[in-house]
N, C-alpha and C positions, 0 to 999 in steps of 0.2 A: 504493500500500500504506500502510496505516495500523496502529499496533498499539495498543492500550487495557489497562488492568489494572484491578482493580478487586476488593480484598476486602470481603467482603459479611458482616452482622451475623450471620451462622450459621455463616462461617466458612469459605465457601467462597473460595475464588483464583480468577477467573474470567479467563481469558485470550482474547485474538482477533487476530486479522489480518486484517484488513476486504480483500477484494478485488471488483472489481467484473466480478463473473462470478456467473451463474446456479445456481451448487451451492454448499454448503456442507457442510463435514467438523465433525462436531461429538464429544467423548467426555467424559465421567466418570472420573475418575480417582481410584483408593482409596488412597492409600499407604500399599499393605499388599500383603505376596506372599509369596514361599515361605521367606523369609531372615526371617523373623518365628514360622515354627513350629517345633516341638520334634519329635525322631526319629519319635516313634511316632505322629504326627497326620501326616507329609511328606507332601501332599499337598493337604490342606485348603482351601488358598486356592485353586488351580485348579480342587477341583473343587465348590468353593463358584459359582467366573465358570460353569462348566457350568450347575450347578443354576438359577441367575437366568433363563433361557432356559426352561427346561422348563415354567414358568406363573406365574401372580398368581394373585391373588384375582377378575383380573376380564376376563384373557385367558390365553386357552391357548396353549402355545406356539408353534400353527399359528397363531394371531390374530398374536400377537410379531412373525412373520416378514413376514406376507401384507403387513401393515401397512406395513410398510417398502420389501416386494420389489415389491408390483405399483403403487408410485410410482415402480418403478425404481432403487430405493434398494441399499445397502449396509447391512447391521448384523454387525459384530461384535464381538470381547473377547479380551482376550490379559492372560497372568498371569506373571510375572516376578520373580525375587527380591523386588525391593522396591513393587512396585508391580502392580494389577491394574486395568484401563481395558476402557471398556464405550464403541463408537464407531459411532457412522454416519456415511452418506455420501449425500445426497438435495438433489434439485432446491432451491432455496432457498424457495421458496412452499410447502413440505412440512416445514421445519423444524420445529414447534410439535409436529406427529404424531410426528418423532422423539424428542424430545425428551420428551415426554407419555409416551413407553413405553419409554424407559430412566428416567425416575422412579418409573414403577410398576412395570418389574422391580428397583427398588435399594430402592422402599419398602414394595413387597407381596407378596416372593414366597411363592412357596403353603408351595414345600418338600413337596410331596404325598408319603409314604408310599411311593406304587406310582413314581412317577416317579424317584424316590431312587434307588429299588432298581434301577431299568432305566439310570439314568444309572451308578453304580456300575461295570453293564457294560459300558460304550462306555470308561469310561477304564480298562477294565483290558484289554479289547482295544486302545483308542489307546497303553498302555506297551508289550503286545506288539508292535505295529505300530512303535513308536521303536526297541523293543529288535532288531527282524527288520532294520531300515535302515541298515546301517553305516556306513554316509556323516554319519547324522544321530546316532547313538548313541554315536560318536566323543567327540560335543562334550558328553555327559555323563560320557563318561568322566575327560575333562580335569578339571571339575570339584572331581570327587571324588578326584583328584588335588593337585588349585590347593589347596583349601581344606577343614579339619577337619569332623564330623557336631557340629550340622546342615546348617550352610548348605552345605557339600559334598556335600548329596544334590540329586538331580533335583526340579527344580519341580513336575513331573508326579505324586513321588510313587513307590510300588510295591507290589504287589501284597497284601502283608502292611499295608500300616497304609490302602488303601483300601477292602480289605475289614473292615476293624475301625471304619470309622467308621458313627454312627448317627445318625438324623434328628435328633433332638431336640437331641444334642449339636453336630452341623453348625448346625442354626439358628439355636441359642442362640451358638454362634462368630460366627457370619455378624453377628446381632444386634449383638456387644461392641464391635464392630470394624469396620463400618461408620456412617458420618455424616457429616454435612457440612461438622465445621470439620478433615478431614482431605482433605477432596475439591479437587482438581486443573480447573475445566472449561475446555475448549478449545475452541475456536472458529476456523476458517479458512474464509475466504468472504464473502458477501453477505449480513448480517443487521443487526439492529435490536441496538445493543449493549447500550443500560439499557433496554429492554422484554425482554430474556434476565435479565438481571441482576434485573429486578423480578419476575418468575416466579420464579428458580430461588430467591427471598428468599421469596416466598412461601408454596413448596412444601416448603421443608425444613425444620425444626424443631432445633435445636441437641441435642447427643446427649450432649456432652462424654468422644466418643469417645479413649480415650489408648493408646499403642499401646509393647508394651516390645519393641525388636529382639533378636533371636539375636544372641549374639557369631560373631564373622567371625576364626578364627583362621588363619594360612596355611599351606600347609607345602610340600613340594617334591615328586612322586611319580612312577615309571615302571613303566605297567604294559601286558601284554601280553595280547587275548583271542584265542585261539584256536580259530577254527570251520570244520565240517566245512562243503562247499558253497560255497565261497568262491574266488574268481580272484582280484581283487585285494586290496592290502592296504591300509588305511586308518592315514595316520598323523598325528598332529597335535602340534603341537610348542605348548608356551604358557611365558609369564614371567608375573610379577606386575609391574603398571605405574602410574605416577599417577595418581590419580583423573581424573573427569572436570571439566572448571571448570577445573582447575589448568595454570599453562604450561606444565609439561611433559605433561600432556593434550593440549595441543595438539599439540607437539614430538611426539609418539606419532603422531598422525593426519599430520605431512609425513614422518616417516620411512617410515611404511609406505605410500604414495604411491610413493616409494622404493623401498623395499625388497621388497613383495611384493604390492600393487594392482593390477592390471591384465597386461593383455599384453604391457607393457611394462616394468613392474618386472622388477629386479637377477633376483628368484630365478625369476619366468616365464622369463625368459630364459636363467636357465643352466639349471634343472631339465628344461625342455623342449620349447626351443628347440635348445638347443647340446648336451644330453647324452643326452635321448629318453628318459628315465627316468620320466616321468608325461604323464598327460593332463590331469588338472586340480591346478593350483598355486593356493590362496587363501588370502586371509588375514580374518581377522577382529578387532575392536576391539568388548572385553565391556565393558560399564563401568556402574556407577547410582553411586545417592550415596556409597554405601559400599564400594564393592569396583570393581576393575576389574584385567583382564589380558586380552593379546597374543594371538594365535592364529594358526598358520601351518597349512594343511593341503594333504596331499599324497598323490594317488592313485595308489601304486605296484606296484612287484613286492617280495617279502618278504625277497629277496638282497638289495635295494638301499635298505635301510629305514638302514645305516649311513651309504652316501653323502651319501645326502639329509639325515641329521641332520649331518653334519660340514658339507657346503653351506651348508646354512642360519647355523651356528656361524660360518663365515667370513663370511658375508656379514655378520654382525653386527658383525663386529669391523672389516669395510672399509669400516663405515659411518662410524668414526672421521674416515677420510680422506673421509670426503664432499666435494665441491670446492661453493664458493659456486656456482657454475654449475647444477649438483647440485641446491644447495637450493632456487633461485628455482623450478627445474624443477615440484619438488617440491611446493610451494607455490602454484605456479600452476595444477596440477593440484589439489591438496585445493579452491581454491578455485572451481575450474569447476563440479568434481564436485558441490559444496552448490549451485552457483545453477541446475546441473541438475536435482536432486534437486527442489527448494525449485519445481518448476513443481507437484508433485503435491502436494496439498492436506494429502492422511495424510499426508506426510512431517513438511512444518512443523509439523501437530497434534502428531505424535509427539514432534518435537526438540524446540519450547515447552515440553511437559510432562517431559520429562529437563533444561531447564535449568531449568525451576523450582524441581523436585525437590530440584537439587546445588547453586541457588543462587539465580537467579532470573531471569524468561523474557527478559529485556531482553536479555541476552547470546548470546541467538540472532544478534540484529543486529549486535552488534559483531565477528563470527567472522571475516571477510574482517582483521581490523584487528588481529585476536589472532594468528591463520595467519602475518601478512608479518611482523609482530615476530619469529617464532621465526631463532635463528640456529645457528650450527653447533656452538657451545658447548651448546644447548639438545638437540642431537641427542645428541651425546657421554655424557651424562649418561643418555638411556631406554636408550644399547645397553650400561651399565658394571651390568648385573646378573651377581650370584653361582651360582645354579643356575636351570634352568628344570624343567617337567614334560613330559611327553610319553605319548602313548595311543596303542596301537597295535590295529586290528581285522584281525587275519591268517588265511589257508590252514594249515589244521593241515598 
């Protein structure tokens, strides 16, 4: 393994991990997402990553795809607070083709009229379809909970300010706020590192794109939704936590290793192993440059939504007493876990462009080194918060 960096006269951050294997994961990265727009646009940047798909100037969206799928490949895009990335996945001798048609969806798209209009209705069917899934709908509620309007609305968007937006003004957005000395590219696999470098130098033209973020204010919140049709009940518990980069960042990722990861975590074990109270116990870790919070989720009965929050409260507080024993445990798991992960190609794409993001990609490498450092004093410190929030989706 090898890894390279290299900022380019346009602006771009080009990142890689050279492996000596036959495929390569490649993506574009905007830094720009949903924590960047104001109430009555919540949606914009997501359904701006839709639009780039729908056509160019000089393939249609069936060309987009063909192009990629019947090399065998992968294409796709994901849009997130602060960030929205446009990625493939193809045999390494097919790079160029990728790469050739995520520049001409980031530099030509049509933005067609009729395609607008038709996209429009896939994402106001995909919010019903988040809104019908309780499992998944949970974790917007949290949210909107965690943190003030805007950035405590959904990425997605909602149904009032998707139907309110209009070609011209989407394009003219897309235009202000897309360019290349804001762009993230990544690179994992087998390729030519400065013949990438010298393309992507001469394919993109400086924009002096500038970008003003939402303010990110917090707040505490508990709410309950109540629906007809429903057996179980969906409940999810969140704190606010250190950012990500920062040692108690880290200190967050061996506690919940701990505390709620796996089969073997504190709260799988009491929740439903030892009390039979749920079938699935998990936890989640939210975090970008500017915001990040905790997640516990628990799939219960609606009697027992008190137990499980006082469970969890304790377990927080017994984590005070964690025993060195404890911690190595704990630590030796966060650190298997990443060089598991780190076999599939998208993952390291992905984490390079999160630590670049909050700092910079070299720190991917050091993470084994950051993890054994953390100690028991470091743990003390993520469970010693004042209030949390909590979402509940229940059986009227």
């Amino acid at each position: 393994m090898e890894f390279m960096k290299k900022k380019l006269s346009n602006g771009i951050v080009v990142l890689m991990e050279k492996r000596d294997l036959p495929i390569v994961s490649f993506s574009i990265t905007n830094k720009f997402g949903a924590g960047f727009e104001e109430s009555k646009i919540k949606g914009i940047a997501h359904f701006i990553e839709h639009l780039v798909f729908t056509g160019t100037k000089t393939r249609s969206h069936e060309e987009i795809s063909k192009e990629i799928e019947r090399r065998g490949g992968i294409l796709n895009a994901f849009t997130s607070h602060e960030i929205t990335s446009f990625w493939f996945k193809l045999p390494n001798e097919h790079l160029f083709v990728g790469i050739n048609i995520l520049l001409d969806m980031l530099k030509n798209p049509k933005f067609d009229e009729e395609k607008f209009e038709k996209e429009k209705k896939v994402i106001l069917e995909e919010i019903k379809m988040l809104h019908d899934n309780p499992m998944r709908y949970v974790y917007e509620m949290i949210e909107e909970n965690l943190y003030e309007k805007p950035f405590g609305e959904g990425v997605i968007g909602n149904e009032k300010t998707i139907k309110s937006l209009k070609r011209d003004f989407v394009k003219k957005y897309f235009e202000e706020r897309y360019g290349p000395e804001n762009y993230i590219v990544t690179i994992v696999g087998n390729a030519d590192f400065e013949k990438v470098c010298d393309y992507l130098e001469k394919n993109f033209e400086k924009k002096n794109v500038k970008l003003k973020e939402s303010s990110i204010t917090k707040k505490n919140a508990k709410t309950i939704d109540k629906r007809n049709g429903l057996d179980q009940t969906h409940y999810l518990f969140a704190i606010h936590t250190p950012l990500q980069g920062t040692k108690e960042g880290y200190a967050l990722e061996v506690l919940d290793a701990w505390l709620a990861n796996g089969m073997s975590s504190k709260l799988f074990l009491e929740i439903r192993e030892k009390r039979g109270l749920a079938y699935s116990v998990k936890s989640s870790i939210n975090s970008e440059k500017n915001y990040s919070y905790y997640s516990i989720y628990v799939g219960t009965i609606k009697e027992k939504i008190k137990d499980v929050e006082r469970i969890i409260l304790e377990w927080f507080d017994k984590a005070k007493k964690m025993s060195e024993e404890e911690l190595e445990g704990a630590k030796e798991r966060v650190v298997g876990l990443k060089k598991v992960e780190s076999e599939e190609s998208i993952n390291v794409m992905n984490e390079l462009i999160y630590k670049e993001l909050v700092g910079k990609a070299e720190d991917y490498y050091d993470y084994e080194k950051k993890i054994r450092s953390i100690t028991l004093d470091d743990i003390k410190k993520i469970v010693e918060f004042q209030d949390y929030s909590s979402a509940v989706i229940m059986p009227k």
